[in-house]
N, C-alpha and C positions, 0 to 999 in steps of 0.2 A: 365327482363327489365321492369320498372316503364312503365305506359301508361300516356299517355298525350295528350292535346287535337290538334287537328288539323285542323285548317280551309281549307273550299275547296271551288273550284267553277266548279261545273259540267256539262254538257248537259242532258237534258233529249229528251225522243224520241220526243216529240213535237217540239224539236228544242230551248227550253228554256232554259236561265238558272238559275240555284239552287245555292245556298251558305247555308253554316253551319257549324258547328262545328262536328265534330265527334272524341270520344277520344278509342285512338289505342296507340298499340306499336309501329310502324314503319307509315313512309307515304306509304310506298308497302301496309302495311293492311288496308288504309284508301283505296287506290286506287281500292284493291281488292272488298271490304264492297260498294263503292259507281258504281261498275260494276256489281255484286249481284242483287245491285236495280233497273240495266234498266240505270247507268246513264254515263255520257264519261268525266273522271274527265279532267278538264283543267287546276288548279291549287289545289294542298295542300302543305302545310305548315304552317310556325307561318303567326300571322295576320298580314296584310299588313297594316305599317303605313302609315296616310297621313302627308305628309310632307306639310307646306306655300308654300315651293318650286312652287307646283304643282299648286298652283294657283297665281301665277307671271305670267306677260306677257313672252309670248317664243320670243326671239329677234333670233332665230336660233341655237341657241348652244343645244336645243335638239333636234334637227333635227335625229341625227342620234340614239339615243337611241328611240325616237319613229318607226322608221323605224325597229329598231333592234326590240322590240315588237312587233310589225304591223308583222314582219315576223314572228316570234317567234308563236304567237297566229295563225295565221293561217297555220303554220305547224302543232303545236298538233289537229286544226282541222279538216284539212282537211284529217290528217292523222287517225283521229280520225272515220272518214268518214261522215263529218256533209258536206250538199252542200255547193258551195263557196256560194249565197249569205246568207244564214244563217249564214255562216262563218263569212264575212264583218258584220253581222249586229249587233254578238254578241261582236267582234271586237271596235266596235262603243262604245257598252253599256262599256266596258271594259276601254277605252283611257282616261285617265286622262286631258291631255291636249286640252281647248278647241277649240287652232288653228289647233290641228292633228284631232281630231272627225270629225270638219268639211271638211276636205280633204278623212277621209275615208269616211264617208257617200256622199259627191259627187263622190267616185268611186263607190260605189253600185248604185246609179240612174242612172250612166250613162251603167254598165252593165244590170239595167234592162230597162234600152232603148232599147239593142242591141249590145253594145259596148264589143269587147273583154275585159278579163281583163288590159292585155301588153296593150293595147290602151286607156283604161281610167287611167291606173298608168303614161302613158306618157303627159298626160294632167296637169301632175305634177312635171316636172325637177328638181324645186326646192329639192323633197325631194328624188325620183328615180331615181337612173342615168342609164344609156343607159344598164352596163352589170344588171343593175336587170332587166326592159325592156323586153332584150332580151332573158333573163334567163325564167321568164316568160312568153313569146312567143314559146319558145322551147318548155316548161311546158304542155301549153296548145295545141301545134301541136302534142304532143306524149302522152296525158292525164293521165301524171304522176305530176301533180300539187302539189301533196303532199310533192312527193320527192324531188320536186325544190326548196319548201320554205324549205325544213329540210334542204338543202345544203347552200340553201341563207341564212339562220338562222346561221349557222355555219361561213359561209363568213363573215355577216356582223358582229357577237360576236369576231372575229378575231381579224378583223379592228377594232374596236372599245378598244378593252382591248392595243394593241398595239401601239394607239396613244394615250390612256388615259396612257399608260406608260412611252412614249416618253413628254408627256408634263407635270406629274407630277414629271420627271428625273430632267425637266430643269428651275424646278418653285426655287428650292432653289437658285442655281447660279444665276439666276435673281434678287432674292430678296438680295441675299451677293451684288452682284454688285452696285445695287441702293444703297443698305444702305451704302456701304464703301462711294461710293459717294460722297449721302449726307451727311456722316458724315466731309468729307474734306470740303467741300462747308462749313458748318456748324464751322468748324474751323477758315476757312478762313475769312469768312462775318462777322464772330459776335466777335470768343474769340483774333485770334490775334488781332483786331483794338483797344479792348478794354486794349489789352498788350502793343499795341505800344504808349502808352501815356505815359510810364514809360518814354522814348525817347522825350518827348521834348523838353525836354533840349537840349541846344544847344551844350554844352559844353561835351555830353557824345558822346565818340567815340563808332560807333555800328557799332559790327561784321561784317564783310562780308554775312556769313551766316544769319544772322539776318534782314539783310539788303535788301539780296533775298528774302525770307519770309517777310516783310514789303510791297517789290515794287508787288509780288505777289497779295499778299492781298487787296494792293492797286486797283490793276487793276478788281479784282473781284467783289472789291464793286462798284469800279465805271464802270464799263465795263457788268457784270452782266445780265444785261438787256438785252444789245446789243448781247450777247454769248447766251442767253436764245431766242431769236426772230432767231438768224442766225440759231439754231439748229435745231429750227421748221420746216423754211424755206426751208433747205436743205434737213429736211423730207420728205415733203409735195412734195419736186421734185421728189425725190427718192421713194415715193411711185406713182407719178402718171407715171415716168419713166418705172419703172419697172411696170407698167400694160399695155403699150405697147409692141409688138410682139417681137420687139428689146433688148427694154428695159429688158423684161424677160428673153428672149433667155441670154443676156449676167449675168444677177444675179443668176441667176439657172446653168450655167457652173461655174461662181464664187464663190460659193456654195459649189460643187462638189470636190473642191480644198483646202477649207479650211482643215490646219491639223486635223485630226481626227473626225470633228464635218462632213465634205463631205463625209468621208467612212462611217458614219453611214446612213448620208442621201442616198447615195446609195444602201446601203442594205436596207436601209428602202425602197424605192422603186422599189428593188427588191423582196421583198417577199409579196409586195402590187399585182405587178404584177403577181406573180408567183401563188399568192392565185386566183387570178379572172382567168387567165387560167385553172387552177385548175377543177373551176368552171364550167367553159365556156367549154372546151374540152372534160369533165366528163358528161357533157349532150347534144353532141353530133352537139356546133355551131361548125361550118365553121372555120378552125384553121384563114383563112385569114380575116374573120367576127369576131374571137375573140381577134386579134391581135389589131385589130381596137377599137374596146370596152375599150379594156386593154389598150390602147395610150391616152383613153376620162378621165380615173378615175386617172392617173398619177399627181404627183401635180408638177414633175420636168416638164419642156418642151423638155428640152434635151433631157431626159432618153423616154418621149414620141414620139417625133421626130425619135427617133433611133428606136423605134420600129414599125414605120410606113416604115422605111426601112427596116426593117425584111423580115414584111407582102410583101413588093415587092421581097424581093429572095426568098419567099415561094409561088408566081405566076411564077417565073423564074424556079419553081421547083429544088432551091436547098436546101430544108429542112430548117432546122430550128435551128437546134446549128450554121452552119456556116456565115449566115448572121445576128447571135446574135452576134459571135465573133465578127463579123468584126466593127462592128461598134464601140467595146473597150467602149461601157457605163457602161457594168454589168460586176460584178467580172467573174473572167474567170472560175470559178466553175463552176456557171450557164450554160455555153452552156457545159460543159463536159458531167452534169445530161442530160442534155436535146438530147447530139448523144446517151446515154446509153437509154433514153426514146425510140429516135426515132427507136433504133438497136431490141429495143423487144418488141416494141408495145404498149405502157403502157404509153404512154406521160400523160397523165393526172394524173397517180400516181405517174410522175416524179416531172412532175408539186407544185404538194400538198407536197412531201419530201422538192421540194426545197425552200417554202413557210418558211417552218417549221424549216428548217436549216436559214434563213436569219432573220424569226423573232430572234431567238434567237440571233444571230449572231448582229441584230439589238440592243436588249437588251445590251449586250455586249458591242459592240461599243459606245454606249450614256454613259454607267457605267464607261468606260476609260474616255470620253472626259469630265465629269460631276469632276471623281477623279481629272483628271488633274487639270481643269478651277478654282475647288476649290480654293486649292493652293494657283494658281497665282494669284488668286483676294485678298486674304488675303495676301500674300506677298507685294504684292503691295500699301494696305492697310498700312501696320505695315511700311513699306519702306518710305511712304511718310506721313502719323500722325509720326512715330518716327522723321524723319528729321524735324519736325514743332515744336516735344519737342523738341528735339536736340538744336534747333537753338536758343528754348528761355530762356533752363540753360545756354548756352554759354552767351544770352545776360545778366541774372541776377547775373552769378557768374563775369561776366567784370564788372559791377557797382562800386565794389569796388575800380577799376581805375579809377574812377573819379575827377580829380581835384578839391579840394577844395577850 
């Protein structure tokens, strides 16, 4: 095998860190060469480009890939055995983004205040939610820290590949949809009106069909505006409707119902949930403490709802598949896995199977409703541009019946 070169960035026992180049055959023999010298590799591989990206303002949308780093780094560290605030500080030097640096280095000031970790990461909601928090807390009462971020590392690389799949599934139907669209709008506004002039004569009788298509168009241009302000409108309700308790409660069961597009979203937060139990049960929270957690991170409110009912038949002491069942939110799979968990002990590797089966299951699901939706967007398309040509060979091959 050829050698080639490999960048690293390592720990040294002062706690520093070192970058270089070192050229090997494999990254195992850069790893092994740069432990040799005393040093704790934290990354090798090819060089890391810098992307403009990285220096845009963050409006939020990397929230969760610096969190998935933020974990990431300090799992190889701490597993590495570098102390946590060493950990955070090299963490700091490392964060590309300058709105994430300065949230990690206000967690490190505030633990060399005094501050637990879980308690200065909670100082931050925006970017932690309650099951990392608590995960963390856990972490730090049983001082396995190491192993918490290698778990939470894994959680949040989960979540993250899983919803960058689900919204790069439904970025094309988006885009067909808009453009078939505007391409009718675009038909309608600009090429018939400029067709319908053939027509003003008085004297020429026009199709019926033609005729549709005319009063159509009519109303578009002139109507237009009015359809473009109502659309807003009724947005602008519908979104500040459904940010209400109500309002959500009913679009999130409405949702839920749509063909194909609700069973995905189902599974989809079903193996959201089923991951953070996973989680949460595999390091030893409170099943009624993680039921709760796992209700905060839900993005349906129904399917959250339902599971705050759970957590109370699992204070009534009746386990935990049967008041999964009863509430009829998650496929009926799920509570099966979870009496075979509860029957041999092992709920938290039930947990993680059944994560694992609903991503895919998820995958799956969006692939059907994406094949479908295709389709009918172009059908649709070709259904109403054809009826628009349609209507206006009908009107140019009637010309010839014109009385002269």
């Amino acid at each position: 095998m050829a050698s080639a070169s490999f960048h690293y960035r390592a720990v040294a026992a002062d706690g520093k860190l070192r970058t270089g180049v070192i050229t090997a055959d494999t990254t195992a023999s850069v790893a092994r060469e740069l432990r040799r010298q005393g040093l704790t590799p934290v990354y090798v591989g090819a060089e890391e480009k810098k992307s403009l990206a990285f220096n845009l303002p963050s409006f939020g949308g990397n929230r969760r890939r610096d969190v998935l780093f933020f974990t990431q780094e300090l799992s190889t560290l701490l597993n590495s055995g570098v102390p946590l605030d060493r950990a955070l500080t090299i963490t700091t030097e490392l964060t590309t983004h300058a709105q994430f640096r300065a949230i990690v280095s206000d967690i490190l000031r505030s633990i060399k205040g005094g501050k637990s970790l879980a308690d200065s990461l909670a100082l931050h909601p925006q970017y932690f939610s309650d099951l990392f928090i608590n995960m963390v807390r856990a972490g730090e009462a049983s001082g396995s820290l190491g192993g918490i971020f290698e778990r939470l590392s894994e959680f949040e690389k989960s979540r993250d590949q899983l919803r960058g799949y689900i919204i790069s599934s439904m970025i094309y139907p988006a885009v067909l949809a808009c453009v078939g669209a505007g391409s009718i709008f675009i038909l309608l506004d600009f090429v018939v009106p400029r067709f319908a002039s053939i027509f003003e004569d008085g004297r020429m009788q026009i199709p019926t069909p033609t005729k549709i298509m005319l009063d159509v168009s009519k109303v578009v241009q002139d109507w237009s505006w009015v359809v473009a302000l109502a659309i807003i409108g009724v947005s602008v309700a519908f979104r500040l409707y459904t940010r209400t308790v109500a309002g959500k409660s009913w679009w999130d069961g409405t949702r839920l119902r749509i063909p194909l597009l609700g069973e995905a979203l189902r599974k989809a937060e079903t193996s959201r949930f089923a991951r953070a139990m996973s989680t949460l049960v595999g390091n030893s929270v409170p099943l009624v403490q993680s039921l709760h957690i796992s209700a905060g991170i839900l993005y349906n409110s129904r399917m959250a709802n339902a599971l705050k009912d759970v957590a109370q038949g699992v204070k009534r002491g009746e386990g935990l598949a049967q008041p999964l069942a009863k509430t009829k939110m998650f496929p009926a799979l799920a509570s099966h896995l979870l009496t075979v968990g509860e029957e041999t002990g092992k709920l938290d590797q039930m947990f993680a199977r059944m994560a694992d089966i609903y991503e895919e299951e998820t995958r799956s699901s969006i692939k059907r409703f994406t094949s479908a939706f295709e389709p009918m967007v172009i059908l649709a398309m070709g259904l109403i541009v054809g009826g628009l040509v349609l209507s206006m060979l009908i009107a140019i091959t009637s010309i010839n019946d014109v009385a002269i």
